[in-house]
C-alpha positions in Angstrom: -51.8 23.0 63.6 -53.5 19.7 64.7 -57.2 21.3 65.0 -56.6 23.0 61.3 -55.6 19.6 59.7 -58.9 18.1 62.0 -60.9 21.0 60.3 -59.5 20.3 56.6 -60.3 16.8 56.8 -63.8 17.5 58.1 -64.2 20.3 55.0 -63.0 17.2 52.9 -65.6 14.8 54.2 -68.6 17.1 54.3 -68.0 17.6 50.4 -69.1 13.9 50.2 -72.1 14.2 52.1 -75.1 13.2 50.0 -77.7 15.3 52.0 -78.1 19.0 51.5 -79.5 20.0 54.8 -76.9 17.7 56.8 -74.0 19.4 55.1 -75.5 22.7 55.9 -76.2 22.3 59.4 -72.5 21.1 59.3 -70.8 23.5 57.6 -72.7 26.3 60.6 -71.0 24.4 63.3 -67.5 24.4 61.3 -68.0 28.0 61.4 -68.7 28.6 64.6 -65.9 29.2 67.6 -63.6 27.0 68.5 -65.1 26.1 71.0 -67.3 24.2 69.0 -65.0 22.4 67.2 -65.6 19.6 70.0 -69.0 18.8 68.6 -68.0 19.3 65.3 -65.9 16.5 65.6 -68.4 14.4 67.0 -70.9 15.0 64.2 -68.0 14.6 61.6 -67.6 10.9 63.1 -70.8 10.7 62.3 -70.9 12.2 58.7 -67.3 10.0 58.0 -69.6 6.8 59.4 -72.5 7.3 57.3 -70.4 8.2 53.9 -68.9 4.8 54.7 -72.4 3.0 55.1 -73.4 5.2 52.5 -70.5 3.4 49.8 -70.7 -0.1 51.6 -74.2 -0.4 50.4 -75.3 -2.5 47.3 -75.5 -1.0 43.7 -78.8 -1.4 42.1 -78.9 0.0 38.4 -81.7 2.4 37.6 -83.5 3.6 35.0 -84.9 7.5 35.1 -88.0 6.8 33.6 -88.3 9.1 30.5 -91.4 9.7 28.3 -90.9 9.1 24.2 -93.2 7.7 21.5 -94.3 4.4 21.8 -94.8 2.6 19.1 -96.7 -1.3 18.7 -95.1 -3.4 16.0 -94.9 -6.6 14.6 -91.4 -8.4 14.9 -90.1 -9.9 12.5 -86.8 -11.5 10.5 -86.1 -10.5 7.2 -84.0 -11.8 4.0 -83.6 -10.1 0.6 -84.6 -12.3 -1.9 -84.4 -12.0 -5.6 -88.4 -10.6 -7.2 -88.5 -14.2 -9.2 -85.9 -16.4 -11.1 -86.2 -18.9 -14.2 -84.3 -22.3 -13.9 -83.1 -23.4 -17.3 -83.0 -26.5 -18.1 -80.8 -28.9 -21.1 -83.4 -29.8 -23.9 -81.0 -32.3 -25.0 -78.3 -35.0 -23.7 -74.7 -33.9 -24.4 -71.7 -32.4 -22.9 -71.7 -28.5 -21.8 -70.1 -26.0 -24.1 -70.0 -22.3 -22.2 -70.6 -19.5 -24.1 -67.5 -17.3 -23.8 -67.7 -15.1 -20.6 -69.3 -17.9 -18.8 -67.9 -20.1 -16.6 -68.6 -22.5 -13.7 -67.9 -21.9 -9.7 -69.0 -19.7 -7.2 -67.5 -16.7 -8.6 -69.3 -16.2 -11.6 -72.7 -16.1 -9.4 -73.6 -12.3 -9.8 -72.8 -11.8 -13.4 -75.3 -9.9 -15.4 -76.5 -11.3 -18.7 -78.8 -10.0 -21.5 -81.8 -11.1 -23.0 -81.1 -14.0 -25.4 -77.6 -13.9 -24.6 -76.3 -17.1 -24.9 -74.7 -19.0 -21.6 -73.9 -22.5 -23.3 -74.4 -25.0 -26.0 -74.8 -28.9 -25.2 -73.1 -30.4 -27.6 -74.7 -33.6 -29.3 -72.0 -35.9 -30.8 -74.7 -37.9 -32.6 -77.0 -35.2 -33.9 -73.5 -33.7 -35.1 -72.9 -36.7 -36.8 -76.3 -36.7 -38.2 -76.4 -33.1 -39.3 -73.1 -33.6 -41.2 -74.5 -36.7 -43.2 -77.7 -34.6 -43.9 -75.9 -32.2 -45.6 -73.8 -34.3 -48.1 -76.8 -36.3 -48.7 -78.5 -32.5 -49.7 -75.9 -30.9 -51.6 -75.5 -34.6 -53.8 -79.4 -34.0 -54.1 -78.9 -30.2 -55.5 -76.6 -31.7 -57.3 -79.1 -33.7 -59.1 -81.5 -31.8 -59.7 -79.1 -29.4 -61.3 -78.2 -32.0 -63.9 -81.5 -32.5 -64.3 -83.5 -35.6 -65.0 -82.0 -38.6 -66.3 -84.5 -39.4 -69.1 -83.7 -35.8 -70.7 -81.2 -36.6 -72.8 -83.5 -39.3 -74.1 -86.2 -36.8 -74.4 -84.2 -34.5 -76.5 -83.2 -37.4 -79.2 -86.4 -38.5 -79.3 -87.9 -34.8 -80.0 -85.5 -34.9 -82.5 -86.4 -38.4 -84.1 -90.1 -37.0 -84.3 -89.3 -34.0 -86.2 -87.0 -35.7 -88.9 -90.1 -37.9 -89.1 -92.3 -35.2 -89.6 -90.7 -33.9 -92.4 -90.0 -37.1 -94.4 -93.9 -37.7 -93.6 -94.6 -34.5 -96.2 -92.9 -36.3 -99.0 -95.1 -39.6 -98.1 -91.6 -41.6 -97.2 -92.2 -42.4 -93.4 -94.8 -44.9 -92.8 -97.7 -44.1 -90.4 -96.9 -47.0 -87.7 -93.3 -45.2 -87.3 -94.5 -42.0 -86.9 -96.9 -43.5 -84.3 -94.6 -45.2 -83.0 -92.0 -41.6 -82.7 -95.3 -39.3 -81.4 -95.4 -42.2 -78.6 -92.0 -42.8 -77.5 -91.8 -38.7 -77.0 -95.1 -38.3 -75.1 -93.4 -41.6 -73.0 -89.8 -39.9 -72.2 -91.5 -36.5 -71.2 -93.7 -38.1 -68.8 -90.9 -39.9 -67.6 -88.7 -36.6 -67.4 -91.6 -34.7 -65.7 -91.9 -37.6 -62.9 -87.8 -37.6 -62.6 -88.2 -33.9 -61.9 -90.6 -34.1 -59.5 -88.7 -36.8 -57.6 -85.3 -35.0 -58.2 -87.4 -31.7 -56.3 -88.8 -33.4 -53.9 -85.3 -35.0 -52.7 -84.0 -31.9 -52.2 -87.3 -30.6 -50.3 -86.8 -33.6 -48.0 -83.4 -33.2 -47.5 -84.0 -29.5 -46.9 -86.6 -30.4 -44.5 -84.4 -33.3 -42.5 -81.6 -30.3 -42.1 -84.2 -27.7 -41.0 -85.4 -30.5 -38.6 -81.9 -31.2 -37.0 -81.1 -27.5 -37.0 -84.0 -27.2 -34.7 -83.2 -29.7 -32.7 -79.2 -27.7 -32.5 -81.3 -24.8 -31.3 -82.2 -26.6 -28.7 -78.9 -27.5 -27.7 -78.7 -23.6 -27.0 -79.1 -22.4 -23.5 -80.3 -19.1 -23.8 -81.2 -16.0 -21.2 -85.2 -15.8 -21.6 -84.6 -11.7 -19.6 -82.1 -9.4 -18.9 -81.1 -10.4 -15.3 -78.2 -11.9 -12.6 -77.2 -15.5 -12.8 -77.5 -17.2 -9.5 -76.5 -20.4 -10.1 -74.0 -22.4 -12.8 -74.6 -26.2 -12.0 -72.8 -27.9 -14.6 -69.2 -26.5 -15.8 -67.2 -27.0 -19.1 -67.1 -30.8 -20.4 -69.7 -32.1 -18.0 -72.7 -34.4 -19.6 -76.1 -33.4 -19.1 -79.2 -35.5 -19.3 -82.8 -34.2 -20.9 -84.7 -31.3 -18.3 -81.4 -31.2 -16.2 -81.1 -27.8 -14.5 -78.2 -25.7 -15.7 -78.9 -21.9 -14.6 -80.7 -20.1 -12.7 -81.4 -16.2 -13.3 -83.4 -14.0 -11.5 -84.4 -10.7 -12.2 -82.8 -7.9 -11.6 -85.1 -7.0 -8.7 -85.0 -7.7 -4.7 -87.8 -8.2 -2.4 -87.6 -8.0 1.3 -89.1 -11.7 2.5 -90.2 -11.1 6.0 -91.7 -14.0 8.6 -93.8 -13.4 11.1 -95.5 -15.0 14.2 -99.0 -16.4 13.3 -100.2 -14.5 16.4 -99.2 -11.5 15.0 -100.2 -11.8 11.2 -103.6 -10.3 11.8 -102.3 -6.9 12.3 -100.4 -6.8 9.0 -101.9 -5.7 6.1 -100.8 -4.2 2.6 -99.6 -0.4 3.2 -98.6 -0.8 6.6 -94.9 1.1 7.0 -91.8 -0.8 8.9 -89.0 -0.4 9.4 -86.2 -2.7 8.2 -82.3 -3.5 9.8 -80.0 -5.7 7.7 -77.1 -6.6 9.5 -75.0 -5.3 6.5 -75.4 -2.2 7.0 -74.6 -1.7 11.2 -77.1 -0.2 13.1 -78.8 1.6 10.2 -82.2 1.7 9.5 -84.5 1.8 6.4 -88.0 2.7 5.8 -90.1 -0.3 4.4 -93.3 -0.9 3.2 -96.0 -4.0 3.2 -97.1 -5.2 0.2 -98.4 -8.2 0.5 -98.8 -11.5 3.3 -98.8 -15.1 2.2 -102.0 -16.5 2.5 -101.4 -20.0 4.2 -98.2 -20.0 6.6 -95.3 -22.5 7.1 -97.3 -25.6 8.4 -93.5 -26.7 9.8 -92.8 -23.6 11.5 -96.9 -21.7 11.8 -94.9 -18.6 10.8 -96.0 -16.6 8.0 -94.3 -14.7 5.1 -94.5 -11.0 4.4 -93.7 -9.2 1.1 -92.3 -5.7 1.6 -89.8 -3.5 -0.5 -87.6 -0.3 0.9 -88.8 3.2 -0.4 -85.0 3.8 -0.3 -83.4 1.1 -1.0 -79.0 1.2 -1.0 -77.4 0.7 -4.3 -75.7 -2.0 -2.6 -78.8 -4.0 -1.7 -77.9 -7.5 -2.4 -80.1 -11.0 -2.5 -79.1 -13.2 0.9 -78.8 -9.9 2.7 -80.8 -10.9 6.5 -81.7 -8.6 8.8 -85.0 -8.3 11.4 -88.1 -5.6 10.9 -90.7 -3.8 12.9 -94.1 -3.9 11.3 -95.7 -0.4 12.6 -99.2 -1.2 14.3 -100.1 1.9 16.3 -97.9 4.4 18.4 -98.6 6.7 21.8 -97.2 10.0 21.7 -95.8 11.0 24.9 -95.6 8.0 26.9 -93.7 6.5 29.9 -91.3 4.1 28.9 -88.9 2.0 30.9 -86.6 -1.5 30.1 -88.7 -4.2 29.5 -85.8 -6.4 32.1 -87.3 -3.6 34.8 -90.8 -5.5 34.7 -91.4 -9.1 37.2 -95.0 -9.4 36.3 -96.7 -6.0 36.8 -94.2 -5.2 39.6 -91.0 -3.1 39.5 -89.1 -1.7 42.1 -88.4 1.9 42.4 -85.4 3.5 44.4 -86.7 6.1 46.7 -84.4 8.2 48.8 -82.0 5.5 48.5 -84.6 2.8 49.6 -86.0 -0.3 47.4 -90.0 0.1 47.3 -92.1 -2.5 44.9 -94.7 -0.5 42.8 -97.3 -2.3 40.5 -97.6 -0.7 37.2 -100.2 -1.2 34.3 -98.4 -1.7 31.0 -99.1 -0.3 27.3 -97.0 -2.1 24.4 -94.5 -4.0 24.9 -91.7 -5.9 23.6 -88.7 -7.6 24.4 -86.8 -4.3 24.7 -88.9 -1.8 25.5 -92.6 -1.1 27.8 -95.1 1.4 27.6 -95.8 2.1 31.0 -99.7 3.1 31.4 -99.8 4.1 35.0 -97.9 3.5 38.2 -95.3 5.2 38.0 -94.0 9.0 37.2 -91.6 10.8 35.1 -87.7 10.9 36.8 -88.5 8.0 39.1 -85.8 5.2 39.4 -86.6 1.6 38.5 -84.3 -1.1 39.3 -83.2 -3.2 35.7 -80.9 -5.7 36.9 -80.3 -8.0 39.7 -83.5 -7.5 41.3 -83.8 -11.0 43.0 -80.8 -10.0 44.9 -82.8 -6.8 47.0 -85.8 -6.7 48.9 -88.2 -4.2 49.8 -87.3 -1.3 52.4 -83.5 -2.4 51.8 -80.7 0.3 51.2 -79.2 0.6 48.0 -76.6 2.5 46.2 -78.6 4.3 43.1 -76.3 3.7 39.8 -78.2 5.3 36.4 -77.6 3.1 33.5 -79.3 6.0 31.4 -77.7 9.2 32.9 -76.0 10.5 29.8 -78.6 8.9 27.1 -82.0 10.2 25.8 -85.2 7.9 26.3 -85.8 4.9 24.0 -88.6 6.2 22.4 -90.2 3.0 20.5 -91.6 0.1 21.9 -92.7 -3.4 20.0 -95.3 -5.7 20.5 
């Protein structure tokens, strides 16, 4: 009974033996007479010793090295920006009126407005004032000159007068001085009604001409959308005075651009038509394809970093303006290359777990980022390289294998 339980445990512990040929070799003397059993023991001591040196030793994390596509791009950090915007300004001093619809906070930043729709009046209490005097002092103009001139009246008599005249002249009863005298005062009274006229027209025409004038000027008090767009910012509300050129709304277009800065050491790889590919944090983990249209000719002389125009082939019908993300500008790629953790590198070393032993290795590296390296040449596919802790071990020493990538496929990108 005792030597069965001694042979289970020993079947137990030589299904934890890491090594093939050991556990063979074992499992012939387990089989062998009882006699045997003695030296079975013995070497199961041994096996139970080792699997306990075996566990006691350190974990180092390993990465099989896997082969992929690597890939050199340009990183970079992206916002969506609106294509362009126009910042209206007041024409006039006055107090805001908003156009129904519109109204001032944070909330109403995304509403879409028409072109020439209007978004507010600033209203003038003097130029009211002005225009309501303007059109009395028209209409009492109009007025006059429906009545006519004043001297008309006059006129009429006189052309009367003239013809009486005229007839008693036939009959030699009118003297010639009077009739002079009639002729005269006629020709006098229809100049004078001709020069009334003119002045009674031209008071309306300058009356006409003051309200056109100050109906102009109202225009101005109108704050109208110049395109069909998205108003991005209200900066005055109901009631508030405004000064002359003070900026009340901005609206943009209704188009985004992606607004991507780059390193100055990298810039002179990017050029227009290059492909990249886009993350914005709103949308997870997702990725979109991009492409470069243009790059900013003189860089940020705060930051030296340098701005890059792209748009999305595909963009989301959700794409918004403030929308920041990062992108990968695509510079050149290697089909079929070794790539390992970028935190596996110190310098052009790595270590590599070998039969369970720590063994530096230099390698020669391709493309490379803060994620990701090409590995050129030093080391071969399925090998083990340490990624973490590797200040704690030292060459030759013992370690515990643990892959981080066991269950995962290859990273198969790599940045510059």
């Amino acid at each position: 009974m005792e030597l069965t339980r001694v042979g289970s445990f020993f079947r137990d512990a030589l299904e934890r033996v890491p090594w093939p040929r050991v556990r063979a070799w074992v499992g012939e003397l387990v089989s062998r007479p009882r006699a045997a059993w003695v030296w079975g023991g013995v070497l199961g001591l041994l096996v139970v010793g080792g699997l306990i040196s075996y566990w006691m030793r350190p974990v180092a994390e390993v990465y099989r090295v896997k082969r992929g596509t690597a890939i050199a791009a340009v990183y970079g950090t992206v916002k969506v920006d609106w294509l362009w915007s126009i910042s209206l300004r007041a024409q006039n001093t006055g107090t805001v009126q908003l156009a129904p619809g519109i109204y001032a906070g944070q909330s109403a930043i995304g509403i879409r407005v028409k072109k020439d729709q209007l978004l507010a009046t600033i209203v003038d209490d003097a130029t009211l004032q002005e225009l309501r005097r303007i059109r009395i002092e028209l209409e009492a103009a109009e007025n006059r000159a429906r009545l006519g001139p004043p001297s008309a009246e006059a006129l009429r008599n006189a052309e009367t007068n003239l013809a009486s005249l005229l007839k008693l002249s036939e009959l030699n009863n009118v003297p010639s001085v009077q009739l002079e005298q009639a002729r005269n005062e006629v020709k006098r009274l229809a100049e004078a009604v001709a020069n009334e006229r003119i002045e009674l027209e031209r008071g309306v025409a300058t009356w006409r001409d003051a309200l056109r004038g100050v109906q102009e000027r109202l225009k101005k008090t109108e704050i109208r959308s110049p395109i069909d767009g998205v108003l991005t910012a209200i900066n005055k509300g109901e009631g508030e005075v405004v000064v002359t050129n003070e900026a009340l709304f901005t609206v943009a277009v209704n188009k985004t651009v992606i607004n991507g800065e780059v390193n100055e050491e990298d810039v002179g790889d990017i050029v227009p038509g290059r492909k990249a590919k886009v993350r914005l944090y709103a949308f997870g983990d997702r990725e979109f394809e991009a492409t470069v249209d243009s790059v900013a000719p003189s860089g940020n002389p705060d930051t030296q970093r340098y701005s890059v125009f792209l748009h999305l082939d595909n963009p989301p019908p959700n794409l918004m303006a403030g929308m920041t993300g990062e992108m990968n500008i695509l510079i050149a790629k290697h089909d079929h290359a070794l790539i390992i953790p970028s935190r596996a590198l110190m310098g052009n070393r790595v270590f590599v777990v070998r039969h369970g032993r720590v063994e530096p290795r230099e390698v020669r590296k391709g493309f490379h980022s803060l994620e990701k390296t090409e590995i050129v040449s030093g080391l071969a596919d399925d090998e083990l390289v340490v990624v973490s802790d590797q200040d704690l071990l030292r060459p030759g020493m013992l370690v515990r294998p643990i892959e981080v990538n066991a269950h995962t496929q290859a990273h198969e990108t790599s940045e510059r």
